[in-house]
N, C-alpha and C positions, 0 to 999 in steps of 0.2 A: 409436398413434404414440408414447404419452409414454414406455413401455417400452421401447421402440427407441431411440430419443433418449438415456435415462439410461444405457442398455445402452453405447453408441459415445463418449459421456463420458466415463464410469466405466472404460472400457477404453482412453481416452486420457490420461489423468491428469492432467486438464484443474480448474486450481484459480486461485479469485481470485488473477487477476493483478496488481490493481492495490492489496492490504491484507494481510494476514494468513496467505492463504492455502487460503480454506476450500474443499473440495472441492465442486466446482461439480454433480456431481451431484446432491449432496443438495437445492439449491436448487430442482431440478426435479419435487420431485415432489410440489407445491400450487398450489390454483386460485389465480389473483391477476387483479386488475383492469387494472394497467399495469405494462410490462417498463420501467426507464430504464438508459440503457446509457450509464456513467458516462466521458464525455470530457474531462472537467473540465480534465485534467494540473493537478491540486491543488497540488504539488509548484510552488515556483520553480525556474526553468534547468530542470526536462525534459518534454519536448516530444517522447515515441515515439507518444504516443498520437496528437497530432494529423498526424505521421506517417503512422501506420494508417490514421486515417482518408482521408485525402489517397490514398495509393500504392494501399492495401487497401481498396478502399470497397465493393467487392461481395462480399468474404467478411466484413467485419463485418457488413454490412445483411442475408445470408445468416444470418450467426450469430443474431442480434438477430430474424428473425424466424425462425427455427427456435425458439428458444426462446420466443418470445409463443405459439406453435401451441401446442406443449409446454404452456406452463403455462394454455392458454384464458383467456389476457387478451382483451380489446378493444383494445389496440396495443402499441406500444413505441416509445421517444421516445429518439432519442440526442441525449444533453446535450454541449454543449462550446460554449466562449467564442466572443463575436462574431469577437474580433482574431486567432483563427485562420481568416481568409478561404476560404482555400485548402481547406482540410478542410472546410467549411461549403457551399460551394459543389458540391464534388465530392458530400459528402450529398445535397443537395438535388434535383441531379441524379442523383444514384444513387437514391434514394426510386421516382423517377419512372421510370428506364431496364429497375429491378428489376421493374418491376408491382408496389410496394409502395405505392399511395395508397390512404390509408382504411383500413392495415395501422400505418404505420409514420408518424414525422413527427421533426421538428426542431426542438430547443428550444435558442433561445439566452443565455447564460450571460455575467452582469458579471464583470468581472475582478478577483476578488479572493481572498483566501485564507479559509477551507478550502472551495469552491465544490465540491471532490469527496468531503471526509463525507457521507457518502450520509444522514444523517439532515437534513444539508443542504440536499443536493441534491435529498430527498424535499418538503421542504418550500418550496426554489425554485421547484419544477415544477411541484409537482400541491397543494403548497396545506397537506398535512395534516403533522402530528406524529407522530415515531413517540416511542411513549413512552419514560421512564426504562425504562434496560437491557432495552427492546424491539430487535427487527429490523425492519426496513422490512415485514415481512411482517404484524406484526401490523397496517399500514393495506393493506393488499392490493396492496403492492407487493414486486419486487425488482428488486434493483440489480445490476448486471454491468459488468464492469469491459472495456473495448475490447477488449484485447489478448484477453480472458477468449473473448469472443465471435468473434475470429479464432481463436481454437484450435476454441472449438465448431465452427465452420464446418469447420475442417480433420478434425477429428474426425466428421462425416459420413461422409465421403471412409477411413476408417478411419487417418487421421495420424495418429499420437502426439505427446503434447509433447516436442520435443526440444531448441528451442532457445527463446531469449528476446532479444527487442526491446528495447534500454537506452539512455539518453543517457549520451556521458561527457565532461565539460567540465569547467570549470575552471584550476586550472593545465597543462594540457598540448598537447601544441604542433599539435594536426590535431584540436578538440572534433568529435566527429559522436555520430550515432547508429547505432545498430548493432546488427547479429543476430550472438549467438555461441549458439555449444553448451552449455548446461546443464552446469556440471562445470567451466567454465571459467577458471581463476583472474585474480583481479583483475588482478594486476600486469602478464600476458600481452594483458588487452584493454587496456589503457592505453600499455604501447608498441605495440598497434597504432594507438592514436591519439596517436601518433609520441613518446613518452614524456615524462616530468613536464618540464617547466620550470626548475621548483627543486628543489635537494637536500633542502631540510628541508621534507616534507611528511607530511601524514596522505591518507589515504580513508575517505568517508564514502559504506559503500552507502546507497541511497535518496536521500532529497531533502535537503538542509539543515534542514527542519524536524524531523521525522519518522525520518532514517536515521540509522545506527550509526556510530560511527567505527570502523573496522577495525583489530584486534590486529596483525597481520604483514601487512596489505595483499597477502596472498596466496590469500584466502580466494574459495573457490567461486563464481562467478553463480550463484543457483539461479531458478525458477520466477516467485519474486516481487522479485527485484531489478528496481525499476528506473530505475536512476539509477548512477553512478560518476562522484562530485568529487573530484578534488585541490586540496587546500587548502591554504596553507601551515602548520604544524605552531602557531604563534602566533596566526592567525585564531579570530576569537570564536566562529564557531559552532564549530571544534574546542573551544575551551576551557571554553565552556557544557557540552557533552558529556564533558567528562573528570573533573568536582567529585564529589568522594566525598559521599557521603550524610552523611555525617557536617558535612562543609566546607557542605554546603548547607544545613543544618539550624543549624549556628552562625551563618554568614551572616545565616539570616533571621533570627532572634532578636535580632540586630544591630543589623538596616537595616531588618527591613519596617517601613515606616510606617501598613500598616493603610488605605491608600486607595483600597481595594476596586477599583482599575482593573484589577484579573486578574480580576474577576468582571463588572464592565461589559463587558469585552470578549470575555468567554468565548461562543463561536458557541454551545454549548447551552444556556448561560442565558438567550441570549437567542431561543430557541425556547421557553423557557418550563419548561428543568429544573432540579431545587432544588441545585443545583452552584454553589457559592462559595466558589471555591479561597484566596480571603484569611481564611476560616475557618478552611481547613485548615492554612495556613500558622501562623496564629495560634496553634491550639490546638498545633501541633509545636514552636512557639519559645517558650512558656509552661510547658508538661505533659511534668515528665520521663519520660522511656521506662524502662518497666518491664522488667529481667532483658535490657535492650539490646533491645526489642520498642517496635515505635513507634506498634500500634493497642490497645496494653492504657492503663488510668487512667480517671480519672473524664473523663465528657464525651468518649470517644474514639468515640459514635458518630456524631461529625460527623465522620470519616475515613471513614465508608462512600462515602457520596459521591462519595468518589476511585472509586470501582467505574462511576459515569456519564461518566468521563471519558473523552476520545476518543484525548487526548494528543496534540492537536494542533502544542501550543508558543506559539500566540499570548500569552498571559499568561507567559511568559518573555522571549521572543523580540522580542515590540512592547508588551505594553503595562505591564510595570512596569518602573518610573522608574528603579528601583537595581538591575537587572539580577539579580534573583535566581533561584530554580529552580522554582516551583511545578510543574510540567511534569513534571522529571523524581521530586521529592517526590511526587507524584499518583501517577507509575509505582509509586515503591517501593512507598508502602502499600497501590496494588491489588495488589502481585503479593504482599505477607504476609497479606493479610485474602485472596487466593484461596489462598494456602496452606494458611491456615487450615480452610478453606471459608465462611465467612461470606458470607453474601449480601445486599443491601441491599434490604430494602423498598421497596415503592415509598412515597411519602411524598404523592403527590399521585396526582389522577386523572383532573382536566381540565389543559391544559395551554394558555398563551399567548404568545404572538408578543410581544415585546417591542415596543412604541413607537418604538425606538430601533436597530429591527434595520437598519433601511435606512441610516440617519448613522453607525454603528457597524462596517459592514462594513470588512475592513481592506483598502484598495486594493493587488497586487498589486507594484505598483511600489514603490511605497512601505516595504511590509516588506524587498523584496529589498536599497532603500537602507540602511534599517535592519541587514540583516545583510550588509552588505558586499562582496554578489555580485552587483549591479545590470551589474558589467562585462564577467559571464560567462554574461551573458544574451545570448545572436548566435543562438537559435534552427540552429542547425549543420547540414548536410545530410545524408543518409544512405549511410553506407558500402557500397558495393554488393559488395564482392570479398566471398569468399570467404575466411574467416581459418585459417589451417593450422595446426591444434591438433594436437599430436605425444599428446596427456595431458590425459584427464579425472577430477576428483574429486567423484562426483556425491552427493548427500547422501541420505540414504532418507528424511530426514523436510523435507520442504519444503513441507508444509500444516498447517493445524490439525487434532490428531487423534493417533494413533497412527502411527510412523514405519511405514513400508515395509517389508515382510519379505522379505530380499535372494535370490531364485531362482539365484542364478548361482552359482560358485565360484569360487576363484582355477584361474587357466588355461582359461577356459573363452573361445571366441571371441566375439562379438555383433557384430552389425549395428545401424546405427546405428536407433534406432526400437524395439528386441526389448526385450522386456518384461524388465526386473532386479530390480525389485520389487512385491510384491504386499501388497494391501490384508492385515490378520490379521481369522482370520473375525470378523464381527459387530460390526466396529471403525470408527468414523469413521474415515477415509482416503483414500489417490490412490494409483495406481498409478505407478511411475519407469519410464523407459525412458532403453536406453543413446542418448546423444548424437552418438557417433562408431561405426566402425566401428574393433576393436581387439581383443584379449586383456584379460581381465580380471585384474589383478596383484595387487589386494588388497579384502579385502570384510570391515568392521566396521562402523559406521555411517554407512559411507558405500562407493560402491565404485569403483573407481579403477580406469579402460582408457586403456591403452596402445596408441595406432595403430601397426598394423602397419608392419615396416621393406618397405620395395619390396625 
């Protein structure tokens, strides 16, 4: 069976939906003890997942246990918050309609943020730690992302991924949630949900914590979008997102006062890893950077550290006082110490739960107060039409790994579903499929169909 299974995967190009993108097939092919199929909607304002759950409840409970068979667990547990009722219920009933009792079960989840870092949510549920720059696999789990598991499901069925499930809210004047086609650009799903409000805005794919702000707000949905806010152009979480490295590093040097509340509050330190982002802070607003390099000098291997980070945001975003960037500082120096290739030791080898994890946690509502989008929280309902995409610009790399090796040509026809890119041999990867039905007009790294005129 588990051959079969990675086979209709792997030929669906079916990749976490709900983080980075890693291709889900790979995940399948080690024994584990328990599957947990993360509901969490981590993210403040989006709400697809608990969506799926609700609308979709017997293709995700479908996915979720196709995969526990797959990997010869003992079950699989989907996670998601009490105060999604509606999906909670629909589960609970669906467990029992499916014949999944003593398969599958329901675990429910406080409301708070980051309840979907899976190293989180490993240790919400089942109790254990997964260690410094571990994967939930080294305690004999894995995590699967909702959305992740409605494509497996469809993926039985021989479906390709082609499109994706997103919230979009914010400033704009009809928030919902929504299924477009992969390829889809931002600005065209946004006047479908009847266009911005205000003239002077920005968009931020993903969530407020966690997503990008967009260059030209014209950029692709891909696989793991999921989320589109409009923000106004002046809002703080644009403007936390826009500080040059440089502005953020004078800053701290400035203002940190060194009151370690980015490391009290840090969600992995307080699972018990050696991450103490007011170290790293410290040591960057003290130790000048070497030849404009900011993990070379004496004492620079307390930036490794920055490699256990999750990138959460909460030690930006809630809990220091002077509003500074630990966050996105934690970004830069993982992405030049992996440049490097440097790797971080582990530094410990038992690990503990902090005393303080439960007083600590950061209540949901509360951070969204804190960042200023408590009012564009309406939970929104989902768009059922059909949205008429004239133009797609689909990306070949939308997983971690090596991009997609484009099969097609310019001029060439495709059906929406046909396969346009393929894994390169031997290569971590996911397969692309076209998302419309069209001509193919232009193919570099990325390839761009054009639907047919009637």
């Amino acid at each position: 069976m588990r051959e079969a299974v990675i086979d209709k995967v792997r030929a669906a190009g079916v990749v976490g939906a709900g983080g980075a993108g890693f291709p889900t097939h790979i995940k399948l092919q080690f024994d584990v003890k328990r599957v947990l199929a993360n509901g969490a909607a981590c993210e403040p304002l989006l709400v697809s997942d608990p969506y799926l759950m609700a609308a979709h409840t017997g293709q995700v409970l479908d996915g979720l246990a196709t995969v526990v068979r797959c990997l010869k667990a003992e079950g699989g547990t989907v996670c998601l918050k009490s105060k999604h009722q509606g999906a909670l219920t629909s589960l609970e009933k669906g467990v029992s309609a499916n014949g999944y009792e003593g398969l599958l079960d329901v675990f429910e989840l406080e409301d708070f943020y980051p309840a979907g870092d899976e190293f989180i949510l490993v240790n919400e549920v089942l109790g254990k730690i997964v260690p410094e720059g571990g994967i939930p696999l080294n305690v004999q789990t894995v995590v699967s992302n909702i959305e992740s598991l409605l494509n497996i499901s469809r993926a039985m069925n021989d479906l390709p991924v082609t499109d994706r499930y997103l919230t979009v809210c914010g400033e704009v004047r009809q928030p919902m949630v929504i299924k477009v086609p992969i390829g889809t650009a931002t600005d065209k799903v946004i006047e479908r949900a009847g266009g911005p409000l205000i003239s002077d805005f920005k968009v931020v794919m993903g969530g407020p914590m966690m997503g990008n702000v967009l260059a030209t707000g014209t950029e692709p949905v891909t696989k793991t979008t999921s989320g589109i806010i409009v923000l106004p152009a002046s809002h703080n979480v644009i403007q936390y997102k826009k500080k040059s490295l440089s502005q953020m590093r004078f800053i701290a040097k400035s203002a940190c006062t060194q009151c370690s509340r980015c490391t009290e509050l840090c969600p992995r330190n307080m699972i018990g890893h050696a991450l103490e982002p007011h170290r790293i802070m410290r040591h960057l607003a003290y130790t000048p950077a070497i030849a404009g390099e900011m993990t070379t000098g004496e004492g620079a291997e307390v930036l490794e550290d920055a490699l256990i980070c999750s990138e959460c945001g909460i030690c930006e975003k809630f809990a220091c006082p002077m509003m500074l960037s630990p966050r996105e500082i934690n970004a830069a120096v993982k992405k030049e110490l992996m440049g490097k290739g440097i790797k971080r030791e582990p530094v410990r080898e038992t690990f503990r739960v902090s005393p303080f994890n439960k007083t600590r946690k950061v209540p949901l509502n509360r951070l969204m107060e804190r960042l200023q989008v408590a009012r564009y929280d309406i939970h929104p309902p989902f768009y059922e039409d059909e949205i008429p995409i004239t133009n797609v610009t689909i990306p070949l790399q939308q997983h971690i790994g090596q991009p997609a090796l484009a099969v097609v040509n310019t001029g060439d026809p495709v059906k929406k579903g046909d396969l346009i890119g393929e894994i390169p041999e031997g290569a971590l990867g996911a397969r692309v499929h076209a998302s419309i039905d069209g001509i193919v007009t232009a193919v570099d790294d990325t390839v761009v169909i054009e639907k047919r005129q009637a």
